[in-house]
DOFINU-238717 format. One line per field, with one value per atom (N, C-alpha, C, CB): atom name; x, y, z; chain; residue in three letters. Coordinates in steps of 0.2 Angstrom, whole numbers. Glycine has a CB too. Example, Ala and Ser with C-alpha at 12.3 -4.5 7.8 and 13.67 -1.06 7.14 Angstrom:
REM residues 2
name	N	CA	C	CB	N	CA	C	CB $
xx	66	62	66	57	64	68	64	70 $
yy	-28	-22	-16	-22	-11	-5	0	-3 $
zz	39	39	39	45	35	36	39	29 $
chain	A	A	A	A	A	A	A	A $
resn	ala	ala	ala	ala	ser	ser	ser	ser $
//
This chain:
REM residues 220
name	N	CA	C	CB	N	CA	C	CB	N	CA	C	CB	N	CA	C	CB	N	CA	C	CB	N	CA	C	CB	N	CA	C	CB	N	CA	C	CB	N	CA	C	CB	N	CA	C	CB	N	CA	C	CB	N	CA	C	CB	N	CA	C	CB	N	CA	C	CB	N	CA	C	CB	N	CA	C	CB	N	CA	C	CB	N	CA	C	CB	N	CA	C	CB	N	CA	C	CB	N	CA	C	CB	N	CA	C	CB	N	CA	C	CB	N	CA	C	CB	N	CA	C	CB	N	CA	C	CB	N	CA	C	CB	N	CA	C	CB	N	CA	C	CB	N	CA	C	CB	N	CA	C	CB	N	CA	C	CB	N	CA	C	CB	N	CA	C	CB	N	CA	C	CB	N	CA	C	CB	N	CA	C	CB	N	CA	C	CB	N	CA	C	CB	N	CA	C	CB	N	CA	C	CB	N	CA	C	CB	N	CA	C	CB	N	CA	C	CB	N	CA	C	CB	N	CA	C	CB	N	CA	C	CB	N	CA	C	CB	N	CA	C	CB	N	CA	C	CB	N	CA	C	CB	N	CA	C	CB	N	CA	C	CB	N	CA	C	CB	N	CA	C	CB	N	CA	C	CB	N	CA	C	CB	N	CA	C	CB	N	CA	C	CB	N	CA	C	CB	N	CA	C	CB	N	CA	C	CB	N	CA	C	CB	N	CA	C	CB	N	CA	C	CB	N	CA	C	CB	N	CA	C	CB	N	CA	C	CB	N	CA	C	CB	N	CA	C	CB	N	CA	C	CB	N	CA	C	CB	N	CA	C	CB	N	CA	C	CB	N	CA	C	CB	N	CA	C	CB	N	CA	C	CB	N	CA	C	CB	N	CA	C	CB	N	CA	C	CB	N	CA	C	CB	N	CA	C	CB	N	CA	C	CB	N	CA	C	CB	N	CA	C	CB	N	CA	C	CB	N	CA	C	CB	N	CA	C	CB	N	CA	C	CB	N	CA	C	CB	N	CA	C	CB	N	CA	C	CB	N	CA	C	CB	N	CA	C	CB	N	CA	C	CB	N	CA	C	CB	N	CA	C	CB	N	CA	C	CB	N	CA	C	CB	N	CA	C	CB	N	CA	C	CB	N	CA	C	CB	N	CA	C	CB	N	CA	C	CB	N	CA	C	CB	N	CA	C	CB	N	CA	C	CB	N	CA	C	CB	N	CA	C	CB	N	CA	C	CB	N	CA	C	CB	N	CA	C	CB	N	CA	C	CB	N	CA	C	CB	N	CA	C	CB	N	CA	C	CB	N	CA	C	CB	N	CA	C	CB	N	CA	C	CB	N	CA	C	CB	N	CA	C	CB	N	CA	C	CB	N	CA	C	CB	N	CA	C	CB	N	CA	C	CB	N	CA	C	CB	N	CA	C	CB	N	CA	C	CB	N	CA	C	CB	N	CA	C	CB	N	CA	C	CB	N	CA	C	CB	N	CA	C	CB	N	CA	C	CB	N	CA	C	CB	N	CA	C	CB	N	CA	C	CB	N	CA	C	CB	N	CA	C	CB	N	CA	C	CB	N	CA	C	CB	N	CA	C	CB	N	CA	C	CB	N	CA	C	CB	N	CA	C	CB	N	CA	C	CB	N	CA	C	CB	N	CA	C	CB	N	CA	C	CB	N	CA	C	CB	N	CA	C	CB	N	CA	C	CB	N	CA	C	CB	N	CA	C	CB	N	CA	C	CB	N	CA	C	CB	N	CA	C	CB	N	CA	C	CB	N	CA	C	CB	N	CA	C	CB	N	CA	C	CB	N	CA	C	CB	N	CA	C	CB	N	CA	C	CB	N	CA	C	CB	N	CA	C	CB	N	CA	C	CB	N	CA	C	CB	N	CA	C	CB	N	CA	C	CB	N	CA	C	CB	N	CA	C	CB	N	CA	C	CB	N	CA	C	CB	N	CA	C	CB	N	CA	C	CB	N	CA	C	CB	N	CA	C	CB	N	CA	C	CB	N	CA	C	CB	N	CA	C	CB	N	CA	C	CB	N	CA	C	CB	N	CA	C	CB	N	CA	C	CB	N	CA	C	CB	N	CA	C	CB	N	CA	C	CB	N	CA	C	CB	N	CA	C	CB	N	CA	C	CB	N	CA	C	CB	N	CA	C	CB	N	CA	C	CB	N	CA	C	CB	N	CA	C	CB	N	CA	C	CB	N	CA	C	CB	N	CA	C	CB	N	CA	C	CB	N	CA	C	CB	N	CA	C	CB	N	CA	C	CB	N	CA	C	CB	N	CA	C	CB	N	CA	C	CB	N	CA	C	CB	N	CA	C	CB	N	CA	C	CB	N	CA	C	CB	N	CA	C	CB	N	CA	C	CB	N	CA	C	CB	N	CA	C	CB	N	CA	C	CB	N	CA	C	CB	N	CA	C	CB	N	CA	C	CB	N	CA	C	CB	N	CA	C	CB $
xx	368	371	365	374	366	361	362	362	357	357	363	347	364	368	378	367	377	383	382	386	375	375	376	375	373	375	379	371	380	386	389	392	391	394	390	401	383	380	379	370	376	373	367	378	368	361	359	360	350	349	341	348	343	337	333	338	328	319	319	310	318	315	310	319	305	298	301	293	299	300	293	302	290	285	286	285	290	292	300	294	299	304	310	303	311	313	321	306	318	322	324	319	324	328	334	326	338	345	348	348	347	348	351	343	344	344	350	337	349	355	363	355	361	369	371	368	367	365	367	360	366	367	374	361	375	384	388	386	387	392	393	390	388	389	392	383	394	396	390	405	383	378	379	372	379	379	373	387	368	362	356	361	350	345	340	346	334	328	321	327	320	315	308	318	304	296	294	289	286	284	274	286	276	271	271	273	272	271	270	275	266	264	271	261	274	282	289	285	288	291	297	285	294	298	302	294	298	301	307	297	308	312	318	310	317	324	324	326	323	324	332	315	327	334	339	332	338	343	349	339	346	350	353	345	352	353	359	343	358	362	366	358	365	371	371	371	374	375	380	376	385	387	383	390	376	372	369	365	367	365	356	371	354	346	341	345	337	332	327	333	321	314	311	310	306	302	297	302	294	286	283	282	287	284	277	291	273	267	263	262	265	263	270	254	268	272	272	263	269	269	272	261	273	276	286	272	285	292	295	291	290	293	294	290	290	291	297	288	299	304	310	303	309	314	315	313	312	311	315	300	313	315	324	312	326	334	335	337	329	330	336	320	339	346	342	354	337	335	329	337	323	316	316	313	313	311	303	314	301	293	293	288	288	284	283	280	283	278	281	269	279	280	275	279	276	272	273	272	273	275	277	272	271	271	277	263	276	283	290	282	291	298	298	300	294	295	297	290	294	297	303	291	304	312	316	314	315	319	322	312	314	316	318	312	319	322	330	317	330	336	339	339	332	332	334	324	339	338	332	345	330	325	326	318	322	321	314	327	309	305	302	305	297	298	296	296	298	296	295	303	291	291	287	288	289	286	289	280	289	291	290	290	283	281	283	271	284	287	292	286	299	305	305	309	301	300	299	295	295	294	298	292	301	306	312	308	316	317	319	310	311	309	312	303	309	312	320	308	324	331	335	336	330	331	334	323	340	344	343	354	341	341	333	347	330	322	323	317	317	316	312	315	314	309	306	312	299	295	288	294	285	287	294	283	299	305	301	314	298	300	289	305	286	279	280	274	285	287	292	288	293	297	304	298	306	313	317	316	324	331	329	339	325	324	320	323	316	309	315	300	320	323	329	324	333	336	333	336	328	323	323	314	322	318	326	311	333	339	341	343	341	342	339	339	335	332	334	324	332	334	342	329	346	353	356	354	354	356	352	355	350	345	347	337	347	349	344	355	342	336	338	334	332	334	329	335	331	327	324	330	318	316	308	315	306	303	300	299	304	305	312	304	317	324	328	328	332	334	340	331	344	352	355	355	351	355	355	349	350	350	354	344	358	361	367	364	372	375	375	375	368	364	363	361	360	359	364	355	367	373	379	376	378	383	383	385	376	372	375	364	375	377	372	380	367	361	357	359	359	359	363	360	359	362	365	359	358	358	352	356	353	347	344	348	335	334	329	333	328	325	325	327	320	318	322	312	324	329	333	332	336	342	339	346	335	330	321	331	321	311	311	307	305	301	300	294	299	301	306	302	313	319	319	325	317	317	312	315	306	304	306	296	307	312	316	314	321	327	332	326	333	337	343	333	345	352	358	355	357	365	364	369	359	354	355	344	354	352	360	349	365	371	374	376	374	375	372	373	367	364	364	361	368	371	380	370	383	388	390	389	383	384	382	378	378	376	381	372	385	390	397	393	398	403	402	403	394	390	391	380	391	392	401	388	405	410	414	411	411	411	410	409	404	403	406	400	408	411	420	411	421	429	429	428	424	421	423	411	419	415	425	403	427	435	439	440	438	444	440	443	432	433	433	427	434	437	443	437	448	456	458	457	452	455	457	451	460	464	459	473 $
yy	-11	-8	-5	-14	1	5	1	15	4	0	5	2	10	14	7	26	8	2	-6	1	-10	-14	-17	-14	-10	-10	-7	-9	-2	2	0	1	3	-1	-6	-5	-7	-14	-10	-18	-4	-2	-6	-1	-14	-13	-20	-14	-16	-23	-25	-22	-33	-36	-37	-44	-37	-36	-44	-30	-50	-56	-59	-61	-61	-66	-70	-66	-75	-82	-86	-84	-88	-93	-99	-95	-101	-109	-108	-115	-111	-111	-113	-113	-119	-123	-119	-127	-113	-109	-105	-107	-104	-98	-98	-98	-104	-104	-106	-106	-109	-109	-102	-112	-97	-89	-86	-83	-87	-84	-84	-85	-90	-93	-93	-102	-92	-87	-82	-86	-78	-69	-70	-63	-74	-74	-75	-77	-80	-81	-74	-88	-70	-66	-60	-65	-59	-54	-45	-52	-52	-49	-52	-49	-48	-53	-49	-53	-46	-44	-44	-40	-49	-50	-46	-56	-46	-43	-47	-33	-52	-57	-55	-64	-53	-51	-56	-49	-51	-55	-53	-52	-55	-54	-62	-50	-67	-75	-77	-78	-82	-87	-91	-93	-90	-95	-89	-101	-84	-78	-79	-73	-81	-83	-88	-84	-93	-100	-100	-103	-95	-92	-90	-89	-84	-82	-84	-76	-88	-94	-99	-99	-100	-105	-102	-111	-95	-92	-91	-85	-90	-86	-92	-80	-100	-105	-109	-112	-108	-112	-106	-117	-100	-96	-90	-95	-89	-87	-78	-93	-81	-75	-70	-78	-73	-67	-64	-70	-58	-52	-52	-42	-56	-58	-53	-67	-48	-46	-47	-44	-43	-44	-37	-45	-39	-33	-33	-34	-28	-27	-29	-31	-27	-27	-21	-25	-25	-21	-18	-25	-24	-24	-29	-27	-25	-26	-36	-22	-38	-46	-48	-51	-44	-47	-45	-43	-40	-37	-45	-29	-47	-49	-57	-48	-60	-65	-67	-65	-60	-59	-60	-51	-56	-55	-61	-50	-66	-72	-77	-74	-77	-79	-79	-73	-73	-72	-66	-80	-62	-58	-52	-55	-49	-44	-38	-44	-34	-31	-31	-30	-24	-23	-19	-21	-19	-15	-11	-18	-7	-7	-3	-3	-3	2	8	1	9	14	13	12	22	24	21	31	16	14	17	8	19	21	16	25	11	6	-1	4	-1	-6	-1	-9	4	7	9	13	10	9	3	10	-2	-11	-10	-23	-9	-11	-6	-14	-1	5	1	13	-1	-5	-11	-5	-14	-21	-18	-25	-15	-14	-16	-17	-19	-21	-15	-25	-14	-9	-10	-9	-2	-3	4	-4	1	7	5	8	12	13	18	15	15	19	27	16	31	39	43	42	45	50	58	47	59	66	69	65	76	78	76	84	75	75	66	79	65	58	55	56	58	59	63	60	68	71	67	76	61	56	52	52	49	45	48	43	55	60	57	64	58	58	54	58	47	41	41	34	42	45	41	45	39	35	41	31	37	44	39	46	32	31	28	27	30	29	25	36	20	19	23	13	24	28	25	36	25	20	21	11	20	20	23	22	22	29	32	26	26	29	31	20	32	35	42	29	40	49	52	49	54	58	54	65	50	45	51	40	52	55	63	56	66	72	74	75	71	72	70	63	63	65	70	60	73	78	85	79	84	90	88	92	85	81	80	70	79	79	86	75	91	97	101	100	96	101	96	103	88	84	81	79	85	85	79	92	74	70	64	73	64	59	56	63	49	46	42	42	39	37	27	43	25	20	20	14	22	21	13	24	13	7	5	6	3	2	5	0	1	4	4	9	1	3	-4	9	-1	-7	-9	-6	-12	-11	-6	-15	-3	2	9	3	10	16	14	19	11	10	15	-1	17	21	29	21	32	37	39	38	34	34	32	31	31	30	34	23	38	42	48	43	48	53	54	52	57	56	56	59	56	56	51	60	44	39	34	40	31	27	18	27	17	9	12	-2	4	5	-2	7	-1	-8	-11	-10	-17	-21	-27	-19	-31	-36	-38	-36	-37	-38	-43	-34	-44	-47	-55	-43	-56	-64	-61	-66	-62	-62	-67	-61	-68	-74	-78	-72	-76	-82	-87	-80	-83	-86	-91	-81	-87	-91	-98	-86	-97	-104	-107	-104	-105	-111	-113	-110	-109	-113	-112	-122	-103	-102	-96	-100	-101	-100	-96	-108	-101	-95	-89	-101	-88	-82	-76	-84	-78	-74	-72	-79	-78	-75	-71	-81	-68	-68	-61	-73	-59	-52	-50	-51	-54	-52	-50	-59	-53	-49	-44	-50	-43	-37	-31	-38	-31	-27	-24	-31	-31	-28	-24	-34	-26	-24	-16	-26	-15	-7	-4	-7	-7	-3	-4	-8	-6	-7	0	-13	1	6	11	6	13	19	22	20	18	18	20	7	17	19	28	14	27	36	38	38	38	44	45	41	38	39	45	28	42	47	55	44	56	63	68	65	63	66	67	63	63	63	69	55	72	77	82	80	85	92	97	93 $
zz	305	299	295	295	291	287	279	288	278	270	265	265	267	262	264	266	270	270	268	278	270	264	262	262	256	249	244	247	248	245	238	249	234	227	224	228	226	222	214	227	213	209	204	207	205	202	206	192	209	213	208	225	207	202	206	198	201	204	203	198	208	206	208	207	203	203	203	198	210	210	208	217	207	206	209	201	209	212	217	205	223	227	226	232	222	220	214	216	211	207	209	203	213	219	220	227	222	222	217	227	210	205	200	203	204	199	202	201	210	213	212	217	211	209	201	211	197	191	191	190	195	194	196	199	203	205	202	209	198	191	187	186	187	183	186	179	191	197	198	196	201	205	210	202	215	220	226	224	225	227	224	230	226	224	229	223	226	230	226	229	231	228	231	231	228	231	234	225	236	239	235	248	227	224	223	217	225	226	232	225	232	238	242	234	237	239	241	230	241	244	250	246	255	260	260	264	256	254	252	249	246	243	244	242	249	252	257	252	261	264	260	263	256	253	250	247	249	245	251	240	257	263	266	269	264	270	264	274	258	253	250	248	246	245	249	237	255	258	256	261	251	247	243	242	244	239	245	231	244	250	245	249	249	247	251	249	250	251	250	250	253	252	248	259	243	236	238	228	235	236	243	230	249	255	257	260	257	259	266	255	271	277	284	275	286	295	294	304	293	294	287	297	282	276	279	268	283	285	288	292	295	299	296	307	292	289	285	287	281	277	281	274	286	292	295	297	295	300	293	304	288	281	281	275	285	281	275	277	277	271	276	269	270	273	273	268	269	267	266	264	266	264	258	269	254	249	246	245	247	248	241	257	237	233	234	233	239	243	250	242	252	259	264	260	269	274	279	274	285	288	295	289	296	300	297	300	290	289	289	280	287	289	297	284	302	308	312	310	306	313	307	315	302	302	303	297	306	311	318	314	320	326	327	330	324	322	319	315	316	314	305	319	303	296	290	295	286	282	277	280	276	272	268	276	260	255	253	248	255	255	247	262	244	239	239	234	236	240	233	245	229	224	225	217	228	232	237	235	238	244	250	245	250	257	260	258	254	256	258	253	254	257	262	253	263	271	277	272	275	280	282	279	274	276	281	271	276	283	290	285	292	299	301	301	299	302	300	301	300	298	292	304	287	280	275	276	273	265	259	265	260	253	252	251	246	245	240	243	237	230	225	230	220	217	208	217	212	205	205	206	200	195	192	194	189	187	180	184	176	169	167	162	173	174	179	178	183	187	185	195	181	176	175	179	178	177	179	168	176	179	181	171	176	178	183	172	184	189	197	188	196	201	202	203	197	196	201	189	200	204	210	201	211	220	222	220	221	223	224	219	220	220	229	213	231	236	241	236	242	246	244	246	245	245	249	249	252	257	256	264	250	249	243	250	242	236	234	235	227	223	221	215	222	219	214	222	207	202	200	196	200	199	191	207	187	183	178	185	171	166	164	167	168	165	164	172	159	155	154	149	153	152	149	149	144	140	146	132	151	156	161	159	161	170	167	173	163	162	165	156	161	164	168	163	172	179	183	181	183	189	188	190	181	182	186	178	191	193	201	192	204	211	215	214	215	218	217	216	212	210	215	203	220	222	218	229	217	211	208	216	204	200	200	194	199	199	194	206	192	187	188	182	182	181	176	181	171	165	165	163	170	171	172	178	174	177	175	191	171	170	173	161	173	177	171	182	164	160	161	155	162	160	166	159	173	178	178	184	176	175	169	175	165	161	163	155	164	169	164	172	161	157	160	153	166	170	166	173	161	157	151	150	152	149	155	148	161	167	168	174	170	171	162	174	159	154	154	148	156	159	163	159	169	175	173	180	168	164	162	161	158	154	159	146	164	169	174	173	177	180	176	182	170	166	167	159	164	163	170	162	175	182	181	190	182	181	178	179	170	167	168	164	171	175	180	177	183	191	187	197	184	178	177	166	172	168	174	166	180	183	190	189	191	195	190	196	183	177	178	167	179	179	185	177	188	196	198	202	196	193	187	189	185	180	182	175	180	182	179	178 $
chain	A	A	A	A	A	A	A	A	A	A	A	A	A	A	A	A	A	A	A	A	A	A	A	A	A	A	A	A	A	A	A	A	A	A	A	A	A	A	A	A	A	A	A	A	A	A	A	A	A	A	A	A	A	A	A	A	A	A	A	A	A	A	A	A	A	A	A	A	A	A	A	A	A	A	A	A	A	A	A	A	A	A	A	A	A	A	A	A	A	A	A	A	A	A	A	A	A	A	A	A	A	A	A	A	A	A	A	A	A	A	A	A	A	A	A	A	A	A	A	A	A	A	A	A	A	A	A	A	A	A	A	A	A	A	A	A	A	A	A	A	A	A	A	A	A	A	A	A	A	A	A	A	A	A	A	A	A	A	A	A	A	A	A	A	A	A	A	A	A	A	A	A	A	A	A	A	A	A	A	A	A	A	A	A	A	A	A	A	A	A	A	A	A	A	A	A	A	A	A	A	A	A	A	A	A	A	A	A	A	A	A	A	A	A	A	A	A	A	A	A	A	A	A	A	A	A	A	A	A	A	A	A	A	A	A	A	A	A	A	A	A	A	A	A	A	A	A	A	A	A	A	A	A	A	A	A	A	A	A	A	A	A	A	A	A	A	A	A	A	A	A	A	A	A	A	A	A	A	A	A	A	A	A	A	A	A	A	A	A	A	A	A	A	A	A	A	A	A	A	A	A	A	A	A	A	A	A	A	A	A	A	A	A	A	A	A	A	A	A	A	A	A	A	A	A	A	A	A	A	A	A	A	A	A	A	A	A	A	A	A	A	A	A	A	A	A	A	A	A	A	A	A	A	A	A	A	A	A	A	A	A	A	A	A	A	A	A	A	A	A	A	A	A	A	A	A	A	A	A	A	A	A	A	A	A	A	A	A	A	A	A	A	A	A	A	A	A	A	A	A	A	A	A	A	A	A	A	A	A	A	A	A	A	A	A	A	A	A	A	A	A	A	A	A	A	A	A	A	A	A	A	A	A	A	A	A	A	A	A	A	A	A	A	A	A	A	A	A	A	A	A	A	A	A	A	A	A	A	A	A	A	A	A	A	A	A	A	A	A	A	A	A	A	A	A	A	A	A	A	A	A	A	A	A	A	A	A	A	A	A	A	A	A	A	A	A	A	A	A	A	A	A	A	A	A	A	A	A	A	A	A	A	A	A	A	A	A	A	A	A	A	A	A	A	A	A	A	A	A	A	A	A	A	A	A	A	A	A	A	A	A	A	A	A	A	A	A	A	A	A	A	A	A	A	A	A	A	A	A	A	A	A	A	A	A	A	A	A	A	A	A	A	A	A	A	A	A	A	A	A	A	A	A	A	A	A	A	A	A	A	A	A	A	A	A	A	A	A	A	A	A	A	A	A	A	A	A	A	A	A	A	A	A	A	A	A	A	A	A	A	A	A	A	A	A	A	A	A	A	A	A	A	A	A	A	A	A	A	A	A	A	A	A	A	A	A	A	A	A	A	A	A	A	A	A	A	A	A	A	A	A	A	A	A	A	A	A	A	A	A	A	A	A	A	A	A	A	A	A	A	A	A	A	A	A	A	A	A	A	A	A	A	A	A	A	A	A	A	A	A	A	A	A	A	A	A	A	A	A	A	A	A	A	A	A	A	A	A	A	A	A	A	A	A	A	A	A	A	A	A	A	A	A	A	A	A	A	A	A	A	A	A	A	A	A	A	A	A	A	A	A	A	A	A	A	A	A	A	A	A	A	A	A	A	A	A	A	A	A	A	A	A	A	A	A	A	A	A	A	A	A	A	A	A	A	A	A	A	A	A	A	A	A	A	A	A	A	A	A	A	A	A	A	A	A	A	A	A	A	A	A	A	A	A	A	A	A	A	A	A	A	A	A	A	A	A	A	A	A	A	A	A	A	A	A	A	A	A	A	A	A	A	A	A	A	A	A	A	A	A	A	A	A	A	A	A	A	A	A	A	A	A	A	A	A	A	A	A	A	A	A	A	A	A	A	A	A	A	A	A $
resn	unk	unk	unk	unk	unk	unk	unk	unk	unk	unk	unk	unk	unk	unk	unk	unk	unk	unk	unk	unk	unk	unk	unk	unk	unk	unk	unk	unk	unk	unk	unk	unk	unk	unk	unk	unk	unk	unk	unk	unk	unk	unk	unk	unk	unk	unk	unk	unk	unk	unk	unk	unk	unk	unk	unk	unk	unk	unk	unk	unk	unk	unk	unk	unk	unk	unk	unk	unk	unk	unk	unk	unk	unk	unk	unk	unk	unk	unk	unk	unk	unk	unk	unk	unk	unk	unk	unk	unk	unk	unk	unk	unk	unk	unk	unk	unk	unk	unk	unk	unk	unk	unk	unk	unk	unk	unk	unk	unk	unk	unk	unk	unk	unk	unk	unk	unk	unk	unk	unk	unk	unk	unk	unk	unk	unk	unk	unk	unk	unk	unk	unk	unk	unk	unk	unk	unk	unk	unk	unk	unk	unk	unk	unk	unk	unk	unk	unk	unk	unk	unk	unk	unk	unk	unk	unk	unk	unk	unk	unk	unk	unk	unk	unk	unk	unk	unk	unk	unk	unk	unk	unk	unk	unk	unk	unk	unk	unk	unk	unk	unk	unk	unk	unk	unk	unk	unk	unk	unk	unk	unk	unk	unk	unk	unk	unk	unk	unk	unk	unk	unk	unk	unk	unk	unk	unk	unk	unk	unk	unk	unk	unk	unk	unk	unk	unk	unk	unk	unk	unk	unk	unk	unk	unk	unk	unk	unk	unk	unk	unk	unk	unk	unk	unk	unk	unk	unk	unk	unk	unk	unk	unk	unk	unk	unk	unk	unk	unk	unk	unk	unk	unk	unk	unk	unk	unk	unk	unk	unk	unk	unk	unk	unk	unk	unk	unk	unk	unk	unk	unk	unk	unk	unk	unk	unk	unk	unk	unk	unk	unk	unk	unk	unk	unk	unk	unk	unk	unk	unk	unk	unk	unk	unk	unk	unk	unk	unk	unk	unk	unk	unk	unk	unk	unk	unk	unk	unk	unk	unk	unk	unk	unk	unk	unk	unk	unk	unk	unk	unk	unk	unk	unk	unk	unk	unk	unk	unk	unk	unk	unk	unk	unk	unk	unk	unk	unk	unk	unk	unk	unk	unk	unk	unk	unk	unk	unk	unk	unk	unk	unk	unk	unk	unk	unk	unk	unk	unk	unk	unk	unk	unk	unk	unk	unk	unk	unk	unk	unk	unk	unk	unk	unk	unk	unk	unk	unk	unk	unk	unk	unk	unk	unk	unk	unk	unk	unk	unk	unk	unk	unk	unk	unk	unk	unk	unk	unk	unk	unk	unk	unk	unk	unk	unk	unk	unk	unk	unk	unk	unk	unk	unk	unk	unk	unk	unk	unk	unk	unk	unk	unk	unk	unk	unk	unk	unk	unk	unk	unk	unk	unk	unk	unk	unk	unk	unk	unk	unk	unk	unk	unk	unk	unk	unk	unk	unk	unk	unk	unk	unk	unk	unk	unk	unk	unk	unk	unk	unk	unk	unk	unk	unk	unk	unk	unk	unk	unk	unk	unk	unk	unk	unk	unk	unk	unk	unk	unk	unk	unk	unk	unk	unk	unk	unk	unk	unk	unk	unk	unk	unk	unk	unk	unk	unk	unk	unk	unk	unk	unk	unk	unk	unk	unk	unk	unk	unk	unk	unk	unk	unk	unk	unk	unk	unk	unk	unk	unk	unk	unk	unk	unk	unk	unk	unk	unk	unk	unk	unk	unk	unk	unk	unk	unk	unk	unk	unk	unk	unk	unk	unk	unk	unk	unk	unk	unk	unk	unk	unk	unk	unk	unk	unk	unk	unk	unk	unk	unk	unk	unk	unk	unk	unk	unk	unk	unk	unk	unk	unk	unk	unk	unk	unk	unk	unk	unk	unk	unk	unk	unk	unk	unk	unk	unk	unk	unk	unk	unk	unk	unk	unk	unk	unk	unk	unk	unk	unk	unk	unk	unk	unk	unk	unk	unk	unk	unk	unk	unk	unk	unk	unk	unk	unk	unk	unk	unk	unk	unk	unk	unk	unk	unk	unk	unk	unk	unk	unk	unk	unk	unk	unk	unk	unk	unk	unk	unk	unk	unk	unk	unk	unk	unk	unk	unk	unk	unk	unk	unk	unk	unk	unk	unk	unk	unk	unk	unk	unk	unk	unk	unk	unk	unk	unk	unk	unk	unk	unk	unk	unk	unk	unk	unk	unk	unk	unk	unk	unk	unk	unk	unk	unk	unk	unk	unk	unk	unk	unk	unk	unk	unk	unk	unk	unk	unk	unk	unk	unk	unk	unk	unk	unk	unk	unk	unk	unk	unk	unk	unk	unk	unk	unk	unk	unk	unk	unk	unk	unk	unk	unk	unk	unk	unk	unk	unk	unk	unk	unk	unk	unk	unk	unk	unk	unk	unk	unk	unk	unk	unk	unk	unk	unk	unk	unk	unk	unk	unk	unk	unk	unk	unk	unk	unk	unk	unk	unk	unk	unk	unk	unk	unk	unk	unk	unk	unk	unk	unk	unk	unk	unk	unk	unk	unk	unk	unk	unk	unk	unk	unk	unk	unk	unk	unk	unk	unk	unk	unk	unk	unk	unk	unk	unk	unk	unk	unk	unk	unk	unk	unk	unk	unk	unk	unk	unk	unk	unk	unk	unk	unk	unk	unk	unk	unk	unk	unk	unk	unk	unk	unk	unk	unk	unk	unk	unk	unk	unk	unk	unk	unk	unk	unk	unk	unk	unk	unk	unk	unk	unk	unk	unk	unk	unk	unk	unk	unk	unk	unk	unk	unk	unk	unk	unk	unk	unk	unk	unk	unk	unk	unk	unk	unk	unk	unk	unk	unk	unk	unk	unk	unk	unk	unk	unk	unk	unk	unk	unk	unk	unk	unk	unk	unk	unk	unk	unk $
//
């Protein structure tokens, strides 16, 4: 299965810092009440694997992925974990090659031609793109869609609730993604009904859009 099936319809997948393993299926189960049902948990922690490990063996309903993949042995860990998904920063070539050949869907982050020309190659249509709100956010990818036609973005850092509107009303916009929804404050405190509450208002905003954009297609 390619990532564009997936994920299809997620529209917003949360950036989550774990700290402690222990909070992992608490958050998840957090964002599910609020109808998020994909996470992307880094691997900017010690306890990373640990993590979506438990997330993938106890809520099984959330499509749990791996962030900030930097190297080949963070891939296959991830992947050995129960991760559904990779997500990297940055174009690697050696990490979107084993999960080509593994079969792990992956969005690689890409802000440059020659970089979605890479991705390209290895026959990836959907990228992440991050910094968004340091590499020009909507319009920098407005330009880079106009030529890569087949290619959709996942805007990522910088973006807030108030943009998921904007951006997904875009077609070239496949999701969007962020930390907002679960900070790693909220998560180490263990402010579960904060999380789902911004997992709410999130889903609604996609829900909305998805409404808008079915009515301007329907128009005469």
């Amino acid at each position: 299965m390619n990532i564009s099936e997936l994920l299809e319809g997620t529209g917003i997948i949360p950036v989550v810092v774990i700290e402690n393993a222990s909070r992992a299926v608490p958050t998840a189960k957090a964002l599910l009440l609020g109808g998020i049902r994909t996470m992307e948990i880094t691997f900017r922690t010690a306890c990373a694997a640990d993590a979506i490990r438990a997330v993938a063996e106890s809520v099984p309903e959330m499509l749990v992925g791996a962030g900030t993949v930097l190297t080949v042995e963070q891939a296959v860990r991830a992947k050995e974990a129960g991760a559904r998904f990779i997500v990297s920063p940055g174009y690697d070539d050696h990490v979107v090659a084993y999960c080509v050949s593994e079969g792990i869907p992956v969005i690689p982050g890409c802000v440059t031609p020659t970089e979605i020309m890479r991705a390209l190659s290895r026959g990836l249509t959907i990228v992440k793109f991050f910094p968004a709100n340091l590499y020009g956010g909507l319009p920098a990818i407005k330009g880079l869609a106009s030529v890569f036609r087949n290619i959709r973005f996942v805007p990522t850092g910088g973006i807030g609730p108030d943009d998921i509107g904007t951006y997904l009303s875009q077609p070239y916009i496949f999701a969007v993604g962020g930390s907002w929804l679960c900070t790693s404050a909220d998560i180490a405190e263990g402010n579960y009904e904060r999380i789902t509450e911004f997992a709410r208002q999130a889903s609604a905003s996609v829900a909305h859009t998805k409404q808008e954009i079915s009515n301007i297609r329907i128009t005469p």
